[in-house]
Structures are given as C-alpha cells and as structure tokens.
N, C-alpha and C positions, 0 to 999 in steps of 0.2 A: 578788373577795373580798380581804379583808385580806392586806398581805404581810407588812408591815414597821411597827409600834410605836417608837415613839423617845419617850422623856420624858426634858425636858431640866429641871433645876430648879436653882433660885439655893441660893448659900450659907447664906441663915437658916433653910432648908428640910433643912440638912444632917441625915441619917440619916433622913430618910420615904423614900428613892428605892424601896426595896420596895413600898412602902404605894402610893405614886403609881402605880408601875408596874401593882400591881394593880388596883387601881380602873381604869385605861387600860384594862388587858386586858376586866375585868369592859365599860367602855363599847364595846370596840369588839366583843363577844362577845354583848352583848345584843340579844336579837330572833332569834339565830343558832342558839344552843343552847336547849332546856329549860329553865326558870330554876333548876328546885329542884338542877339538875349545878353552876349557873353560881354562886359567891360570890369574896367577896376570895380565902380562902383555895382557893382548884382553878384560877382564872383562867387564871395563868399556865403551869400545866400544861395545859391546855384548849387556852389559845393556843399553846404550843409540837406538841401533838397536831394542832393544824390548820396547819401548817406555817408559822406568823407568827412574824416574828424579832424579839425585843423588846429594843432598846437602851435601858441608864439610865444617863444622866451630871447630875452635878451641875456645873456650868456660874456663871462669875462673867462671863461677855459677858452675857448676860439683861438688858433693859431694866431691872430690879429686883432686890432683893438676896431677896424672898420670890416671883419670875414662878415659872410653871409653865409649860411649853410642849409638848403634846401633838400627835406629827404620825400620823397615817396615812398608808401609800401602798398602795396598790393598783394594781396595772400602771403605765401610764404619769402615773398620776394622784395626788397628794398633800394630803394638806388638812391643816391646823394649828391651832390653837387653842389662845391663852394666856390667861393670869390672872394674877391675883395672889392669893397668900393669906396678908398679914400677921397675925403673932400677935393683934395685940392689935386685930382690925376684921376686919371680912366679907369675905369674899374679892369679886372681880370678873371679870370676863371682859374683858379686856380688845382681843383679836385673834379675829378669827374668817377665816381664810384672808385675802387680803392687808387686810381691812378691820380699822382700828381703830376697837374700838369701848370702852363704859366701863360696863359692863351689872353690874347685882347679881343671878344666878340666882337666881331661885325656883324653884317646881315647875315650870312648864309657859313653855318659851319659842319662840316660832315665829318662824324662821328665814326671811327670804325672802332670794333676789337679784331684780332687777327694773332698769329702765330707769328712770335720771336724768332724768324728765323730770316736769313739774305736773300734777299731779291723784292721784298714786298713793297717799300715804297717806292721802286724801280718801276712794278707793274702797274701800281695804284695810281702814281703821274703818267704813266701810260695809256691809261685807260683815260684817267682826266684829261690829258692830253689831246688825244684822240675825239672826246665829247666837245672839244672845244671850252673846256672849264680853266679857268686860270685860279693858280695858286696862289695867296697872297701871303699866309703862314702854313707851313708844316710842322706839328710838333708832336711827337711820338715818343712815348711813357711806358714801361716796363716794369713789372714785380722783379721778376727774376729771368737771367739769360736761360732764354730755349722756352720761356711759359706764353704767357698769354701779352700780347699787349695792347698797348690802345693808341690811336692817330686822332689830332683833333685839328683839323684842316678846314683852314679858312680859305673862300673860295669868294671869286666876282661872281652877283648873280648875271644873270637867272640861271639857275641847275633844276631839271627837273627830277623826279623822283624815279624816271628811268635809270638815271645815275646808278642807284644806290644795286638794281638789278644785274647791273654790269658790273662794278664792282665785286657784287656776291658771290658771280661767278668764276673769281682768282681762285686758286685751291685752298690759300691761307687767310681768307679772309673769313672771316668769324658772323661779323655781325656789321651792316652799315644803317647811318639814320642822318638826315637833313635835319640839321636845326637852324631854325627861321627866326632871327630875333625881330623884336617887334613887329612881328607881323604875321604869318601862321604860324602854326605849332609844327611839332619835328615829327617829321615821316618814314 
C-alpha cells in the first residue's frame, strides 16, 4: 500500500499546493476506501488515517513553470507522473514513470508497458479492435531500442477491465492498467 505522497508543483501554480495535494490523496485513495467517505475535502485526512505521509512543495527546478509532478512510493517501489497544467490550454501528461510522454487525458486512458519490439501496437489495436474499443490517441515512449516500453492510449468509454486481461495475454505485453479520470481509479 501507499506510503508516502509527494506533489511537487511550479511557480504559476503558486497557492493550489492544497488543492493538488488533494486530488493526489483523492487518486491514490481511490478503489481503496468507499467512495461516498472518499472526496477533495476528507482525502487528506483519510490519507493521513491510513498512515501515508503526504509532502507539498512548490518547486522552480520543474521542467515548466505550470509541471505538476505526483510521486507515490510504496515499499521499495516508486512511480511518478507529471503534467503540465497551463492557465490559458489543457493540461497534458506529460511523464509517466521514467517515460516521456505528451498525452491530453480524457476519461479512459490505458496504460501499458511492453517490449520494444514490431508487431505490438499492430496486436494491441487488434485486440482493441476486436473489444469494440475506439482509439482516440496512441502514443508510445521508449528508453532505449529493443528495452522496455510504454503506450499511453486514449480510448472512447466504456472499456471494461476485461480489456486489460486480453491485452496481457499478447506475448509482449508487460503490464496493462485503466485509468479513469474523474471518476474511478485505475484498474
């Protein structure tokens, strides 16, 4: 489980570090608690009840003067994920643990990691295909050619979480996960 919350944000963002922090709490809390317990305003007390320590700095190192940068750690394990949310345009996702990527959330985004090698997004619309799921963005991130990579796939809902089962069963596919923006948490 969740140990430790950290939201890091830029200076054009100065005075939300509250507001961030809760919505963090709120995402890393979802699927965990009952919803009708769970909102912005209990989050943080929720999370401090379940023993998660939740750090907020405003931060001018940030690739951008509007990044958000949301870490979880859990035991020996950490994951991260930034964005950007300038005033006057949509926000982006821009980092999803060491992958850079450049993604506009909608509602329903599915997460994979998989192996850098040819044929994977072929089978992965395949399979989307086939579930009757429509792609709206495909955008797919790599360290290095032949390693590990990552797809971060915007999709029309509804998908259910059978998806991610059919998916797993490519040969090169790694790891899949549903994320639900406002509205449940990722599956």
């Amino acid at each position: 489980s969740v140990q430790r919350l950290t939201v890091r944000y830029g200076p054009d963002l100065a005075g939300a570090g509250e507001v961030l922090a809760a919505a963090a709490a709120v995402g890393a809390l979802e699927g965990v608690l009952e919803s009708e317990r769970l909102n912005m305003i209990s989050a943080r007390a929720l999370a401090a009840s379940r023993g998660i320590e939740i750090a907020v700095t405003e931060s001018s190192q940030l690739s951008h003067s509007s990044s958000v940068e949301v870490s979880l750690a859990a035991g020996m394990q950490e994951l991260a994920v930034a964005g950007i949310a300038p005033r006057d345009a949509a926000w982006r996702l821009t980092r999803i643990g060491g992958f850079h990527v450049d993604v506009a959330p909608r509602e329903v985004l599915i997460v994979l990691t998989n192996n850098d090698v040819p044929g994977v997004i072929g089978h992965v619309g395949t399979v989307l295909g086939e579930a009757k799921v429509n792609i709206a963005e495909y955008h797919q991130a790599r360290l290095a050619q032949g390693g590990e990579a990552l797809a971060a796939i915007t999709v029309d809902p509804p998908v259910s979480t059978e998806i991610c089962r059919k998916l797993l069963e490519l040969p090169d596919v790694l790891t899949a996960t549903i994320v639900r923006f406002g509205s449940s948490a990722a599956t």
